[in-house]
N, CA, C and O atoms as a GROMACS GRO file, in nm:
protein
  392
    1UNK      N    1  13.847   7.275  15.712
    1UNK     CA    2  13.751   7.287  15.604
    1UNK      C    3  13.640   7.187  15.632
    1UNK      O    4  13.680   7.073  15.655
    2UNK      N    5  13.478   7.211  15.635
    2UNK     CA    6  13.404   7.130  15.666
    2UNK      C    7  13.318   7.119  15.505
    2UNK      O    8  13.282   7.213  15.434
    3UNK      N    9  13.305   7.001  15.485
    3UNK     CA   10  13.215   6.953  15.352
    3UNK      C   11  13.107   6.872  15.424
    3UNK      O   12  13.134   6.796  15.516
    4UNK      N   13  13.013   6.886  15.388
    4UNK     CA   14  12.867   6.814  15.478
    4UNK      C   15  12.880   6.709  15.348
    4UNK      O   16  12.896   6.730  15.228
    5UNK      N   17  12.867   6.599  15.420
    5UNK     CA   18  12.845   6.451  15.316
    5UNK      C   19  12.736   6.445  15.284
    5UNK      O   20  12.636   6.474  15.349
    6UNK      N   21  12.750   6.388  15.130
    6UNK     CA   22  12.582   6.406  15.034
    6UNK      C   23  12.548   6.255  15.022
    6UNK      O   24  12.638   6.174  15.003
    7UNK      N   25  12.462   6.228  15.030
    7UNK     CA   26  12.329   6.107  15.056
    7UNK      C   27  12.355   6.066  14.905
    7UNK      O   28  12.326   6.153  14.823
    8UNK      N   29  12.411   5.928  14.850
    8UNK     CA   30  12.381   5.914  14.691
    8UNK      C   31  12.213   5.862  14.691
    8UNK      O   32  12.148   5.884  14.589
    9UNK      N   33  12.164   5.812  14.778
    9UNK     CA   34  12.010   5.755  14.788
    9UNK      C   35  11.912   5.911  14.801
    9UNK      O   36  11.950   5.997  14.879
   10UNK      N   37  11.789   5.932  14.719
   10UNK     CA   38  11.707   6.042  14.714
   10UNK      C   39  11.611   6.025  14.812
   10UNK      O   40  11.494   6.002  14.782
   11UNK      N   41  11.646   6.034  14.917
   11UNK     CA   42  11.547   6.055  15.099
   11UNK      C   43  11.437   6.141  15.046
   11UNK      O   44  11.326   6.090  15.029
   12UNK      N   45  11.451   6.226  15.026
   12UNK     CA   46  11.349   6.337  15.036
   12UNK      C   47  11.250   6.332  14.907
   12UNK      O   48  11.130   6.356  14.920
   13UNK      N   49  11.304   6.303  14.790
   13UNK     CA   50  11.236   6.294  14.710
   13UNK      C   51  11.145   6.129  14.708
   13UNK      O   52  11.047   6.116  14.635
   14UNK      N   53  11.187   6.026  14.787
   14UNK     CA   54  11.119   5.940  14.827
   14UNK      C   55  11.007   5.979  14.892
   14UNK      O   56  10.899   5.926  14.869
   15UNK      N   57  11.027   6.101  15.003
   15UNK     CA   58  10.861   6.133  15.102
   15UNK      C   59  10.802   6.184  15.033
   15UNK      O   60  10.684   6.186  15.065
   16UNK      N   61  10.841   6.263  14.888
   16UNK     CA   62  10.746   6.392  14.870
   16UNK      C   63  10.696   6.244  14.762
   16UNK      O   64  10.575   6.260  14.743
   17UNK      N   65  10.731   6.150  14.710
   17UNK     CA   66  10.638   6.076  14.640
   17UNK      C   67  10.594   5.962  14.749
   17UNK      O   68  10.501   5.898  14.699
   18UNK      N   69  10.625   5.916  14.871
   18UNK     CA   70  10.498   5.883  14.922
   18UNK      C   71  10.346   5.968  15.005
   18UNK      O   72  10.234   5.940  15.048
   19UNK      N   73  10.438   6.082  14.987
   19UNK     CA   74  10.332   6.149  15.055
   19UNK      C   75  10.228   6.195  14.901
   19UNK      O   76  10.116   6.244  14.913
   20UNK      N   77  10.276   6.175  14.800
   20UNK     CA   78  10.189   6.245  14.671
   20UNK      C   79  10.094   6.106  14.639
   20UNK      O   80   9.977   6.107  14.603
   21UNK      N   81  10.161   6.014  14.660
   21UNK     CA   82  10.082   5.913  14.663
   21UNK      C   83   9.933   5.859  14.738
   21UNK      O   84   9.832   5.808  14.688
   22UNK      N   85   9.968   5.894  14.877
   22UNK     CA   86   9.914   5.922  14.988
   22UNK      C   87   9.755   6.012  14.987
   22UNK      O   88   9.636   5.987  15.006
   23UNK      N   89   9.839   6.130  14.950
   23UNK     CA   90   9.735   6.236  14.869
   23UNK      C   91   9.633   6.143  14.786
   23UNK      O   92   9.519   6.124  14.830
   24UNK      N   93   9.678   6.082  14.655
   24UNK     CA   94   9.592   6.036  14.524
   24UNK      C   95   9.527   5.965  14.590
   24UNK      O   96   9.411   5.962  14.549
   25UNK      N   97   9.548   5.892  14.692
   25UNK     CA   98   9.462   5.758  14.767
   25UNK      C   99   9.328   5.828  14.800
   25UNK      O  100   9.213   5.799  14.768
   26UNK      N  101   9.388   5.950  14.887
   26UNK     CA  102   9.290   6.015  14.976
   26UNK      C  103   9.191   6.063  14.858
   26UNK      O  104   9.070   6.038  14.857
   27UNK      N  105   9.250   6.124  14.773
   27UNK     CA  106   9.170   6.226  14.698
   27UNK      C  107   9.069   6.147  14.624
   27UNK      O  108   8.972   6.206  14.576
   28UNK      N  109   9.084   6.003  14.608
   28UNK     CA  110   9.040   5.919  14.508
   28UNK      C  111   8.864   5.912  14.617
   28UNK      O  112   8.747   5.941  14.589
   29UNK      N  113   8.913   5.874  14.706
   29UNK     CA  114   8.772   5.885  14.798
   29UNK      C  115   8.725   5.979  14.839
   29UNK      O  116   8.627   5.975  14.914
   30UNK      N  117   8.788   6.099  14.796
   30UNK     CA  118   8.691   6.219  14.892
   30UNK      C  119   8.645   6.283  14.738
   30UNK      O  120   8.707   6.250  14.637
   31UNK      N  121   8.535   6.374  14.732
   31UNK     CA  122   8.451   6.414  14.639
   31UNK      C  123   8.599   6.535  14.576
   31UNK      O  124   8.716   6.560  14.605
   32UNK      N  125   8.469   6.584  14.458
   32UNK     CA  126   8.601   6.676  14.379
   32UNK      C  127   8.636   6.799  14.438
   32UNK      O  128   8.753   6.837  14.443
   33UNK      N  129   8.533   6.870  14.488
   33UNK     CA  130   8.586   6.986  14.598
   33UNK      C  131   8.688   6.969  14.687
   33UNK      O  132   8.778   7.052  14.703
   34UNK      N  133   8.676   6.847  14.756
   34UNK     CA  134   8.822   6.875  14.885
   34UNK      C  135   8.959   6.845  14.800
   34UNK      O  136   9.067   6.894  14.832
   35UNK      N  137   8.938   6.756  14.688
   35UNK     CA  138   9.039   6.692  14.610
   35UNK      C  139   9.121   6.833  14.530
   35UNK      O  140   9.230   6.808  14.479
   36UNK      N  141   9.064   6.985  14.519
   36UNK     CA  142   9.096   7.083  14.499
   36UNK      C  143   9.165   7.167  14.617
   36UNK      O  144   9.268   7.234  14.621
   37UNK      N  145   9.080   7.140  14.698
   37UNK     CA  146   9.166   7.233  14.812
   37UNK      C  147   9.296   7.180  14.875
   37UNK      O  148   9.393   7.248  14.906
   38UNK      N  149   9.281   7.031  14.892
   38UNK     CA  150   9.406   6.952  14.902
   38UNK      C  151   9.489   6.966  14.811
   38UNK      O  152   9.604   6.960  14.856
   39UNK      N  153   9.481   6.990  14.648
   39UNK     CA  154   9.610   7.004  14.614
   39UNK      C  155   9.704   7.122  14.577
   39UNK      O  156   9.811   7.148  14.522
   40UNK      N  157   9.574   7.190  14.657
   40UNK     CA  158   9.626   7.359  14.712
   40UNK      C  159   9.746   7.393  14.801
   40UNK      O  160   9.840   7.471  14.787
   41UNK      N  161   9.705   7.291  14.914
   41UNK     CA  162   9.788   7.343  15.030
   41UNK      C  163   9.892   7.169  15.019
   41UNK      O  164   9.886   7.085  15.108
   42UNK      N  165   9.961   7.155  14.916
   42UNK     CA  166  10.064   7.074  14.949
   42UNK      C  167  10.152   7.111  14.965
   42UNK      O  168  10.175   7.222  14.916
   43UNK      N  169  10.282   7.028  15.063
   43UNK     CA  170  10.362   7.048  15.098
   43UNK      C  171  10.500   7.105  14.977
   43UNK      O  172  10.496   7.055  14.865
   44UNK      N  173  10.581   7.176  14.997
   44UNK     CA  174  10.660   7.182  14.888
   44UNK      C  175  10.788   7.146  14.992
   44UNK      O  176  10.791   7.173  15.112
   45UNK      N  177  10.893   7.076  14.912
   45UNK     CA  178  11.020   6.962  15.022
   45UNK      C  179  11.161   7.081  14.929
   45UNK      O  180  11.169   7.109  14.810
   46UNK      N  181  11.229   7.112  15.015
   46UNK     CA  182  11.368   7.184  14.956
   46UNK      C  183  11.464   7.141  14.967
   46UNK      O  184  11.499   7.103  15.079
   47UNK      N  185  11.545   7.127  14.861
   47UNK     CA  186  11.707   7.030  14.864
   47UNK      C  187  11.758   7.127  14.972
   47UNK      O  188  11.719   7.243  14.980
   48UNK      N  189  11.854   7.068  15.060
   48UNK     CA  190  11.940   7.102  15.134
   48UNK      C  191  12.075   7.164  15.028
   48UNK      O  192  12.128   7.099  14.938
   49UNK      N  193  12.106   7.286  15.063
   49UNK     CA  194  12.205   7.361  14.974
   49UNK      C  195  12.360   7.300  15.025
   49UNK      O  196  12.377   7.252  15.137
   50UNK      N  197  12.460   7.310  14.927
   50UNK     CA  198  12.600   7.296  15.026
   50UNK      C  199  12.678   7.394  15.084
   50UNK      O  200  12.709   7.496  15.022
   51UNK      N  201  12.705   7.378  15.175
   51UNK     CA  202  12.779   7.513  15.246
   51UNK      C  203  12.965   7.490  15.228
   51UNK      O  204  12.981   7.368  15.216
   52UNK      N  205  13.022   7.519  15.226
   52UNK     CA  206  13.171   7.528  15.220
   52UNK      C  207  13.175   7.613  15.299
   52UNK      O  208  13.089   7.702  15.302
   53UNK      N  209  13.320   7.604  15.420
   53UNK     CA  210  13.403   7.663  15.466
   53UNK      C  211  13.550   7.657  15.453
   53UNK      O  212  13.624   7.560  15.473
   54UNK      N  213  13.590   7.813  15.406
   54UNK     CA  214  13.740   7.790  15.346
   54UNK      C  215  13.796   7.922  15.457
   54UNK      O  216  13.752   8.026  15.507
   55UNK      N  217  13.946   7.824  15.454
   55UNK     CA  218  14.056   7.947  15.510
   55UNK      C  219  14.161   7.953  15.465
   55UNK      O  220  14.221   7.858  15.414
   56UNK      N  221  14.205   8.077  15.479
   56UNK     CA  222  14.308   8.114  15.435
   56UNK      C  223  14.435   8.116  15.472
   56UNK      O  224  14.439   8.210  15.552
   57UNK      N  225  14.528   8.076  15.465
   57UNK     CA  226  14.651   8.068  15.531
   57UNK      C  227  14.724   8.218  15.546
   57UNK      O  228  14.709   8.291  15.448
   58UNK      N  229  14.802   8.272  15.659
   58UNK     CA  230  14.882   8.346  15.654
   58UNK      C  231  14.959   8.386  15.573
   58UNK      O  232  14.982   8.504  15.545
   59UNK      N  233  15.006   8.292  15.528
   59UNK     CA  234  15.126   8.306  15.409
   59UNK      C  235  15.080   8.353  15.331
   59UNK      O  236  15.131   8.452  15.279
   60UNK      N  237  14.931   8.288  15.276
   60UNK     CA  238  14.855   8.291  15.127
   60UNK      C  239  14.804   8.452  15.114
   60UNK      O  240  14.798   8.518  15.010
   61UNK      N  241  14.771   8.494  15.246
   61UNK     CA  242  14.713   8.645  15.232
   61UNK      C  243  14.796   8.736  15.229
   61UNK      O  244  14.748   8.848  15.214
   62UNK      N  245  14.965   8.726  15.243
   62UNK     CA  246  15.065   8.768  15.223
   62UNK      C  247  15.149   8.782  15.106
   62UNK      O  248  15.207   8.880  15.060
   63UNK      N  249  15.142   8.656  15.067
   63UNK     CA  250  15.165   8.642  14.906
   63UNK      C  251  15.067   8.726  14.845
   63UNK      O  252  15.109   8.818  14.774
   64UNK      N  253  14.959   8.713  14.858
   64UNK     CA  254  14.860   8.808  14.788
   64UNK      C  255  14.831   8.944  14.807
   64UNK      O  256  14.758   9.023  14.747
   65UNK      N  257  14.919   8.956  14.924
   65UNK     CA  258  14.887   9.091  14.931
   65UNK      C  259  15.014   9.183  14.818
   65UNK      O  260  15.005   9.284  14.749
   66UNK      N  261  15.143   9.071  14.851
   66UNK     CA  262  15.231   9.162  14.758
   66UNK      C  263  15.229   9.170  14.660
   66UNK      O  264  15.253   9.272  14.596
   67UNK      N  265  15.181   9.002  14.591
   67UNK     CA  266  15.068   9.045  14.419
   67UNK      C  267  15.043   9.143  14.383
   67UNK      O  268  15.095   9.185  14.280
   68UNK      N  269  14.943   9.222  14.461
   68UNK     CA  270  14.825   9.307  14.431
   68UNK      C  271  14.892   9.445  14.461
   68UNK      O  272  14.840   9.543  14.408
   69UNK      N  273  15.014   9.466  14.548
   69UNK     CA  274  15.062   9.634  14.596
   69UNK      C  275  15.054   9.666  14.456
   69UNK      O  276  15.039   9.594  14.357
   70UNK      N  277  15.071   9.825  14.474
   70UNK     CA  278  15.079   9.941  14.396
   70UNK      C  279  15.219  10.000  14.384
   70UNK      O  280  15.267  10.044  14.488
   71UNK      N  281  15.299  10.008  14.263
   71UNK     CA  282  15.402  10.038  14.225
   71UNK      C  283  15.424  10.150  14.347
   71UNK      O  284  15.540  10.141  14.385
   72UNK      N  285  15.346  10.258  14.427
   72UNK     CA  286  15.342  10.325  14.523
   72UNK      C  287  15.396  10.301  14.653
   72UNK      O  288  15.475  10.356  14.730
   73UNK      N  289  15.287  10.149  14.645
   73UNK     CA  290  15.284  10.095  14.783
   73UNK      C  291  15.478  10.030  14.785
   73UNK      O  292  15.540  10.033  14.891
   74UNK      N  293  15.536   9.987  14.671
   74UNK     CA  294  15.663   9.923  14.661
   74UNK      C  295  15.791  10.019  14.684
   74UNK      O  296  15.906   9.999  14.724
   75UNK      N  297  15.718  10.138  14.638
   75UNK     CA  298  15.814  10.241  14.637
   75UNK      C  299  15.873  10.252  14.795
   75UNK      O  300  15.989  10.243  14.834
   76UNK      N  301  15.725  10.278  14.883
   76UNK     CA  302  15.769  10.302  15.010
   76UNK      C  303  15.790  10.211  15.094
   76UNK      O  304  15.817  10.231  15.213
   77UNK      N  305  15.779  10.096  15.035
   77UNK     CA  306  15.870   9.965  15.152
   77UNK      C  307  16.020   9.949  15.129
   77UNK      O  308  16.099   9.903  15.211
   78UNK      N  309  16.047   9.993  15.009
   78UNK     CA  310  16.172  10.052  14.996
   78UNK      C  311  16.252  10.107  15.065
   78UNK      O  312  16.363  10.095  15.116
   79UNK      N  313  16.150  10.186  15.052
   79UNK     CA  314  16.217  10.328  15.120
   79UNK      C  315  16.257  10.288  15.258
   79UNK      O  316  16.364  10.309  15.314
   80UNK      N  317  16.153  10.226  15.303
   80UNK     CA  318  16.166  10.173  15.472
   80UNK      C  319  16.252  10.041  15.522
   80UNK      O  320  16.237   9.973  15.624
   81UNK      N  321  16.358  10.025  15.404
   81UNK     CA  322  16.405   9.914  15.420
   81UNK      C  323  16.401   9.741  15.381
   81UNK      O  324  16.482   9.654  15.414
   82UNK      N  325  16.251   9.727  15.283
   82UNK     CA  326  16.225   9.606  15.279
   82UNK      C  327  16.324   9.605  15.207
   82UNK      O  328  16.363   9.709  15.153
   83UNK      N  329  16.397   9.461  15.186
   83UNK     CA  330  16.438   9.439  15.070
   83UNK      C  331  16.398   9.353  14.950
   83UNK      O  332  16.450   9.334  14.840
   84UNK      N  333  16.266   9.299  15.020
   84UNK     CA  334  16.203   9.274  14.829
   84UNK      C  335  16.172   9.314  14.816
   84UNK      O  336  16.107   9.266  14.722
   85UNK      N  337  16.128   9.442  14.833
   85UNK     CA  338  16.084   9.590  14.762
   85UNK      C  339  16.187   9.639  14.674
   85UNK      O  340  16.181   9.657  14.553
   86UNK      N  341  16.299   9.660  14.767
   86UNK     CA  342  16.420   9.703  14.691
   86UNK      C  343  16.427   9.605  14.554
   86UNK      O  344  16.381   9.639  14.444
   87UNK      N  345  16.483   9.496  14.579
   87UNK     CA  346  16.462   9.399  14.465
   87UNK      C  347  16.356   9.420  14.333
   87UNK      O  348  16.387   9.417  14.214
   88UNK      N  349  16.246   9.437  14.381
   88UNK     CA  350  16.147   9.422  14.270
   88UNK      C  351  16.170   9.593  14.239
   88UNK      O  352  16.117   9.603  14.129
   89UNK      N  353  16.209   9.703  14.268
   89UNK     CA  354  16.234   9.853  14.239
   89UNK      C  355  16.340   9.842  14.117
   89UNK      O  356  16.347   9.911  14.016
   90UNK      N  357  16.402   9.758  14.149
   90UNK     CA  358  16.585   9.723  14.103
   90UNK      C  359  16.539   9.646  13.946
   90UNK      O  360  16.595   9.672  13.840
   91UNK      N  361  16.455   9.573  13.960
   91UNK     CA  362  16.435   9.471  13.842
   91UNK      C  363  16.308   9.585  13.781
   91UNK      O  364  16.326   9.590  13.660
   92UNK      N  365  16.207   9.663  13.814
   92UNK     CA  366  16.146   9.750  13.741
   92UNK      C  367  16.245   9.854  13.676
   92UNK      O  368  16.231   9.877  13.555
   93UNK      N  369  16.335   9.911  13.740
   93UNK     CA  370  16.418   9.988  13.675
   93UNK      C  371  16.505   9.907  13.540
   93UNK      O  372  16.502   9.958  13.428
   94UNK      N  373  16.555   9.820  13.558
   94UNK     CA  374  16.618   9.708  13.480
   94UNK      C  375  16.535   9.697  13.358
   94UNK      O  376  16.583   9.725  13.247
   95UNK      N  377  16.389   9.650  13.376
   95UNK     CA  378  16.329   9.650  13.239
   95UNK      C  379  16.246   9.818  13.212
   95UNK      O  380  16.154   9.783  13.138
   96UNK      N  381  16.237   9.894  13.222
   96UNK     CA  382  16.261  10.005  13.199
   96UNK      C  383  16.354  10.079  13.073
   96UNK      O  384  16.319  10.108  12.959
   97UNK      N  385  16.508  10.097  13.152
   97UNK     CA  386  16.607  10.091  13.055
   97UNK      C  387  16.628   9.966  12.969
   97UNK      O  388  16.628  10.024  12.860
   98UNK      N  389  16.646   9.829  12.937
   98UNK     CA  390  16.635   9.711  12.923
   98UNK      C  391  16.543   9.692  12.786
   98UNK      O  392  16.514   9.580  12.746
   0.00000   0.00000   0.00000
């Protein structure tokens, strides 16, 4: 399982306010026209998203698979010999009559 480690210090939101800063300096000396087009084309900064990777164990997709069969699907493992099929056939019949 990989978890990407998160920064408690705000990196990014530190550049986008020295760079906004940066900007006001500039803009303060240049006339009002460029001070418009500059705050046209600023940069926009994007949090990094988290990614998770998960797996599944053998067992776990097995267990889940017999969760999820179909009174159908139980019938015919039965039939073919499973015996926790048989079992769980045996205990449906049980509460049935029961």
């Amino acid at each position: 399982m990989a978890i990407q480690a998160i920064s408690s210090q705000p990196a990014p939101a530190t550049a986008a306010n020295t760079g906004a800063q940066n900007q006001q300096a500039t803009a303060a000396a240049q006339p009002a026209s460029k001070t418009q087009s500059q705050s046209s084309t600023t940069t926009q900064t994007s949090t990094p998203s988290a990614s998770y990777a998960v797996t599944i164990s053998n067992a776990a997709r097995a267990a889940f698979a017999e969760a999820t069969e179909t009174s159908v699907q139980t019938a015919q493992e039965a039939n073919r010999g499973d015996r926790q099929a048989q079992r769980l056939l045996v205990k449906e019949q049980a509460n049935k009559l029961g």
